[in-house]
N, C-alpha and C positions, 0 to 999 in steps of 0.2 A: 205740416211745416212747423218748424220751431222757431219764433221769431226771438232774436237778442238784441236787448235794448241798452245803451252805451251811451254815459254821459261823459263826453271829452271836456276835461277842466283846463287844455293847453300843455298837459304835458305829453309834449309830442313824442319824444323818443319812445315813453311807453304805451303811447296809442300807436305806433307801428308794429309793435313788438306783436301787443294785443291782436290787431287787426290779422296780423302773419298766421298767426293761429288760429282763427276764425276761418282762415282761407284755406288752411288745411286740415279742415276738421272731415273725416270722413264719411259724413252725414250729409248727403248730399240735399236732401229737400230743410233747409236753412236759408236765411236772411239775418241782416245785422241791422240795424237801426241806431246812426251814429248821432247823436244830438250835441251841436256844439255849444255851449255856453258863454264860450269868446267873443264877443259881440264883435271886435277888431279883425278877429282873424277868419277867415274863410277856408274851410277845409275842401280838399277836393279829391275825387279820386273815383273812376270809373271802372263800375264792376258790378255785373247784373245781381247780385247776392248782397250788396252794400248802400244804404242809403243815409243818405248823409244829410242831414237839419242843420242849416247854420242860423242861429236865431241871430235877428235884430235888435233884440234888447238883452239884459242878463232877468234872469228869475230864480225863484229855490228851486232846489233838487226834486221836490215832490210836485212839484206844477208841472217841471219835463216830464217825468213817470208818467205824469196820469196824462198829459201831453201824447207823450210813446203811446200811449195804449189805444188812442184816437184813429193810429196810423198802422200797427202791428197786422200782418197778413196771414201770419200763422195761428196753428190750432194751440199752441202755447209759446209762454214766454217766458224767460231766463234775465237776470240782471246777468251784461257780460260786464266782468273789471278792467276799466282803463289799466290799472297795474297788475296786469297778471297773465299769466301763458296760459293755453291750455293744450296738452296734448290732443294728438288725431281723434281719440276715439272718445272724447266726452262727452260729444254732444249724441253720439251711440249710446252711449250709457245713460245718458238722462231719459231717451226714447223709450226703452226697453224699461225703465226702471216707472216710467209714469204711466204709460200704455192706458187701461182703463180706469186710471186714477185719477183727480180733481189735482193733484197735484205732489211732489216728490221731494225728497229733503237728503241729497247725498252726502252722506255723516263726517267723512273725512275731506282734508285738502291738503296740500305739500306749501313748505314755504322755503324761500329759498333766501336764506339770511347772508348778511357781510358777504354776497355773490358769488359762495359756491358750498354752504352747511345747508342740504333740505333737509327739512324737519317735518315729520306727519302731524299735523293738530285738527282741532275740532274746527266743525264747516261752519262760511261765514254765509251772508246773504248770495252770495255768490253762488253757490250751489245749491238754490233752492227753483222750482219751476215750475209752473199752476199754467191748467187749461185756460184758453179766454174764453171759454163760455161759463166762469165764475166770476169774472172781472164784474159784471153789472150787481151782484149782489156782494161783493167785498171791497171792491172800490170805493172812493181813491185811494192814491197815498195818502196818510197822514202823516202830520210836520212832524220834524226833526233832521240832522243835519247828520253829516259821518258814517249814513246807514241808520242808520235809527227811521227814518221812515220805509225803508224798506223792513224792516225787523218789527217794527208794528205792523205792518200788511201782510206777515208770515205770521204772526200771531194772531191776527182776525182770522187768516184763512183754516191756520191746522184748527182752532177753535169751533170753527163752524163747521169743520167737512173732514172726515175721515181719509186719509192719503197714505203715503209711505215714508220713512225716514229709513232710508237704506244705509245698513254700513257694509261696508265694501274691503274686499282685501286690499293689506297694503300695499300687493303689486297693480291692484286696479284705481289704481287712485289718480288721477288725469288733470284736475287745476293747479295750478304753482302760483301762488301769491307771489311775488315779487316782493322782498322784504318785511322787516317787522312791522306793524304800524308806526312805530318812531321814525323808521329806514323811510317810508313810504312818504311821510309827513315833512319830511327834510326836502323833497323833490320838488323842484319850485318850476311854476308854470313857462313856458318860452313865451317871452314877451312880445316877441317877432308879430308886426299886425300884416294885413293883406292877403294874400291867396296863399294858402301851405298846400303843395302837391306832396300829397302822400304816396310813399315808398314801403310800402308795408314789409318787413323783413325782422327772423330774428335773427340775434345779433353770437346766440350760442346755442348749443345739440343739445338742448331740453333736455331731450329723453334718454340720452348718454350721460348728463349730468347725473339724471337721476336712476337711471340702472347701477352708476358709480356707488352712488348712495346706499342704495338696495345691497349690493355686493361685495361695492367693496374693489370691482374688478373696471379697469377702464378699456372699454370694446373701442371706444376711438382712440384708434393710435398714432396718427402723424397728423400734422396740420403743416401747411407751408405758411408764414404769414407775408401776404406782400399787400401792405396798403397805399401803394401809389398811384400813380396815376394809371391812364391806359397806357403810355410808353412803358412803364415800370414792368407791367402787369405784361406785355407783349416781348419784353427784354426775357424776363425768365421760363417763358413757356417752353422750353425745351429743356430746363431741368426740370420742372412739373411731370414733363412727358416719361422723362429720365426714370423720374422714381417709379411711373405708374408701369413703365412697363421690366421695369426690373425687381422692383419690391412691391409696392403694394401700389391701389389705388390713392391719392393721397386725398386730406380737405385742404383748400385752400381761404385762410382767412382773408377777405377784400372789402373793403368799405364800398358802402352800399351804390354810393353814386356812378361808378366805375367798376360795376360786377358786370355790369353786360356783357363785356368782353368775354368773360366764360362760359356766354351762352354757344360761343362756336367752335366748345373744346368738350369731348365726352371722356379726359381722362382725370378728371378731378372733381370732388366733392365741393361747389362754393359753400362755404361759411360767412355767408355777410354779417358785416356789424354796420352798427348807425356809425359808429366812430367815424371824423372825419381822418381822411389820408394824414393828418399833421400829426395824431395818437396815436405812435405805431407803440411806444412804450408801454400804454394802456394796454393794448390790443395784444401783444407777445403775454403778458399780465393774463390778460382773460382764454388767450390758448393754452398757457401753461395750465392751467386750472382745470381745463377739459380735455385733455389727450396728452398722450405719454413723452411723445417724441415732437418735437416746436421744431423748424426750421427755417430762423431769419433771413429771408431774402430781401428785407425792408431797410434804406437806409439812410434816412431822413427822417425826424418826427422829435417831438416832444417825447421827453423820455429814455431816449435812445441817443450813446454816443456810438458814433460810427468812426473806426480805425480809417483813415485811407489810404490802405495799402499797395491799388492800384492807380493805372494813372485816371480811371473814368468813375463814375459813381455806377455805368451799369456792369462794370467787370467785376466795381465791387461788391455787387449784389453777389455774382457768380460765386466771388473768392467766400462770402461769407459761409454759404454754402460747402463748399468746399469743391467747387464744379468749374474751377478757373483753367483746368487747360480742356475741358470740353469751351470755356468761351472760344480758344481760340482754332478752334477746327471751324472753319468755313463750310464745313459741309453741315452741321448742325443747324436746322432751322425752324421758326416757328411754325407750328402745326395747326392747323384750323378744321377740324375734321366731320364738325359738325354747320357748313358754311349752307345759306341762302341761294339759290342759284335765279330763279325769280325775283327775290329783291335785287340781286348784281344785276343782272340784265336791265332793271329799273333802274338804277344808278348809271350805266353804260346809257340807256339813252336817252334820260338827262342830262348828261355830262356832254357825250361825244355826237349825239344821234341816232339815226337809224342805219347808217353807213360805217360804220369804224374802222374799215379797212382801206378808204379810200387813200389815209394819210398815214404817216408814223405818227405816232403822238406822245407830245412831251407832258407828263404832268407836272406841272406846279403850283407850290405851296411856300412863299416868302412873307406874310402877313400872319399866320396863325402859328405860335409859338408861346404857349401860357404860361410854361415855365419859367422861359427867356427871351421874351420879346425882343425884336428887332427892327425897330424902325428905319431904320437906313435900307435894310435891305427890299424895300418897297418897288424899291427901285428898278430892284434883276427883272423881273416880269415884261415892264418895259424894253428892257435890252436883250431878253428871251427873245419877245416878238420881233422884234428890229430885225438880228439875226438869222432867226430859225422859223418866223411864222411862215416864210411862201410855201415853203413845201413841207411844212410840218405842222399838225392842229396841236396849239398849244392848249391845255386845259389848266384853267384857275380853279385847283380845288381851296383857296381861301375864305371860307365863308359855309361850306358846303357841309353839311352834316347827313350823313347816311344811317339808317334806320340802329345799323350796328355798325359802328367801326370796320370792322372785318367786311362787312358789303362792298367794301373799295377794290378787294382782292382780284375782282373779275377786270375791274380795270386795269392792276395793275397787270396784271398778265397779260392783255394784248396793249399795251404800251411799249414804249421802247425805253423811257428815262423818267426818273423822278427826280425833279431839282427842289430840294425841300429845309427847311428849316426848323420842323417843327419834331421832336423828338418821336412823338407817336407814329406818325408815318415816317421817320426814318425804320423806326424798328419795325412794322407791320411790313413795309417793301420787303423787309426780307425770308418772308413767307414765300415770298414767288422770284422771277430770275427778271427783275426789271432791274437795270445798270441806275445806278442812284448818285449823283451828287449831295454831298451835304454841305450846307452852312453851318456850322456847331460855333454854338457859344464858346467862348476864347477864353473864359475865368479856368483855372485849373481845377481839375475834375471834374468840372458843370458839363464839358462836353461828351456828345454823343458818339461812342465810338460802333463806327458800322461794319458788321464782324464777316458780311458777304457781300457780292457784288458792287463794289465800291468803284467808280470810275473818277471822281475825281472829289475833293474835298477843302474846304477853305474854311476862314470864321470868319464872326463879326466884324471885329476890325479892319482887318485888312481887306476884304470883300473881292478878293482877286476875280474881276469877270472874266481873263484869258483863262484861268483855270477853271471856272464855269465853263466859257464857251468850249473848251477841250474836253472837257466830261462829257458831254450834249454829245462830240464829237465821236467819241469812242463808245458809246451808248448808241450810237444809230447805225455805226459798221462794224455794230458786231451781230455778225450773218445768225445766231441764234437768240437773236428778241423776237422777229419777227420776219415776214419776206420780203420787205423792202431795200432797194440798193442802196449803199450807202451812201451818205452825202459828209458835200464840206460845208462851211457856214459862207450864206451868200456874200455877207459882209465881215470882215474880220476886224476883232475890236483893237 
């Protein structure tokens, strides 16, 4: 086993980045040993290959090292860099490269300057790796700050014990420093105290970067970038799909918090970045840099003005595109290809129960709206039940989060109507044939225009519940939702 020992100074966006590559390092008998030094912050993150030290006090750099080596499970050990990627196959290459040596010195490193010039230079502490059955006669670290105790502990060792200092071709060459030292020095810790859940993800295709490099030639060719939300991301799944099955497979740039949604689609490449959804400007910026062809479906964000050419912000996703009269076919809809069928049934009988066929079922959602909050509309649920509860199980998805977004699917499909508000599940419904009411925010362009199965539709202000109650209406006699006969409202509003 090779154990890697990681001193996190708080700079979180490249302790994800770091960590993302650790996790796809192809070397399978590996451990990381993450030692925090943020006395404030708590790092957390559950993965049998990761262990993670949150100290209680702050100390030097060399009291953790020689700390780490206290706890290291493997037959050696490696400094891994908070600031630096490493390709799949490094931690292969330091195996093979130390095998029955005391310990290895791999000569080259990449670094990847002003975020997109790599440059091959000479190796730092970072690429060096010593058996721990030498640790008792070269130990500890000795003081110094920057590296410099590690760089003294590699000078006791090659001093003492004959090893290898390999150099390597420069197509074999697998760690990427992240910036110059100046670049790296500029990067100030996230001050943020309490519990940090790590998302470990990198934020660009390493290894395309650096083939570019090598070649000269870019093997990544299209990127879609859409950093919004899940409605955002659920609105343009059908040109995603568009491309994949007409031109190529494409990547899809998405901010990290709201990638999951691509877990339940096989025809796109995710490209997560840390970037949040408000840096789509950034983020167009860093796909330009790594692939030929960009395709803005983003349009919102710092950075980015946005024409509004249509009357909705999600048409104009489409138009930017240039995929504006596929929005308006109704037949086009989101594809979910890779869906749950265990988790649904586990949402279906938390929600509804062990019976679901006893009733028709209305779902609703008039409280969860993060875009466009509506307070008023707290109300509908209320006059849903009034109305429609005796012979129909009304379900309150307000509050309800499913392992994936897309787990709701099995619901919606033996539902009869979704009375909704909230942007995301307008556009998810229309994956499946559930007749939908919307509440849409009434600001111009802010509203949700719902491009299938629309029964009936109103906004904020106005809050027409006779057009509610007539959605409900036309959603439960319509003979192909479901087999029940159709009904009128026991009370009319």
């Amino acid at each position: 086993m090779i154990s890697c020992v990681l001193i996190a100074s708080g700079r979180v966006p490249a302790l994800l980045e770091s960590l993302a590559s650790f996790l796809a390092q192809d070397y399978e008998d590996r451990e990381i040993l993450v030692i925090n030094q943020m006395v404030r912050q708590t790092l957390v993150f559950d993965h049998p290959k990761v262990r993670i030290f949150n100290l209680k006090e702050w100390s030097l750099p060399m009291r953790l090292k020689t700390l780490a080596m206290e706890h290291v499970r493997g037959d050696a050990v490696i400094a891994w860099d908070e600031s630096s990627v490493y390709l799949p196959g490094f931690l292969t290459q330091v195996a093979e490269n130390l095998k029955d040596k005391p310990w290895c010195w791999i000569a080259s490193e990449l670094c990847l300057t002003e975020g997109k010039i790599i440059l091959q230079q000479q190796a730092s502490e970072f690429s060096f790796a010593f058996k721990r059955e030498i640790w008792p006669k070269v130990g500890p670290y000795p003081p110094g700050i920057n590296g410099a105790c590690d760089r003294q502990l590699i000078g006791r060792i090659t001093q003492m014990l004959p090893g290898a200092n390999t150099v390597v071709h420069p197509e074999a060459v697998n760690l990427i420093r992240i910036g110059t030292r100046e670049e790296r020095e500029r990067i100030q810790p996230v001050v943020n105290c309490g519990q940090i859940k790590l998302q470990p993800a990198l934020t660009r295709d390493y290894q395309a970067m650096v083939d570019i490099s090598r070649t000269g030639k870019r093997e990544s060719r299209l990127c879609v970038v859409q950093l919004g939300r899940y409605g955002d991301l659920i609105n343009v799944l059908p040109i995603i799909k568009h491309i994949a099955d007409n031109h190529e497979k494409p990547h899809v740039m998405v901010s990290a918090k709201f990638s999951d949604v691509l877990d339940g689609v096989s025809y796109c490449i995710p490209f997560i970045t840390q970037l949040s959804n408000e840096k789509l400007g950034a983020a167009i910026t860093v796909a330009r840099s790594a692939f030929q062809i960009v395709i803005n479906l983003g349009v919102w964000g710092e950075g980015h003005q946005q024409k509004m050419a249509t009357p909705s912000y999600g048409s104009d996703a489409w138009n930017n595109g240039g995929f504006l009269k596929m929005f308006h076919d109704p037949s086009v809809k989101p594809v979910f290809d890779r869906r749950h069928p265990e988790r649904e049934a586990g949402v279906i009988a938390q929600l509804v129960g062990d019976d679901p066929g006893q009733k028709p079922i209305i779902c609703v959602n008039v409280k969860d709206a993060i875009s466009s909050p509506c307070p008023k509309c707290i109300s509908v649920l209320d006059e849903i039940k009034k109305v429609w509860g005796d012979q129909n199980l009304i379900v309150d998805l307000a509050g309800f989060r499913a392992h994936r977004i897309y787990d709701l699917l099995g619901l919606f499909e033996i539902s009869r109507c979704l009375v909704c508000v909230d942007s995301a599940y307008l556009h998810l419904a229309q994956a499946t044939e559930i007749g939908i009411v919307a509440i849409k925010n009434p600001k111009k362009w802010a509203g949700t225009i719902v491009r299938r199965n629309l029964a009936a539709e109103t906004d904020y202000d106005k809050l027409d519940m006779r057009a509610i109650h007539e959605g409900i209406a036309n959603c439960l006699s319509c003979a192909g939702n479901a087999p029940h006969e159709p009904q009128t409202p026991r009370k009319q509003p």
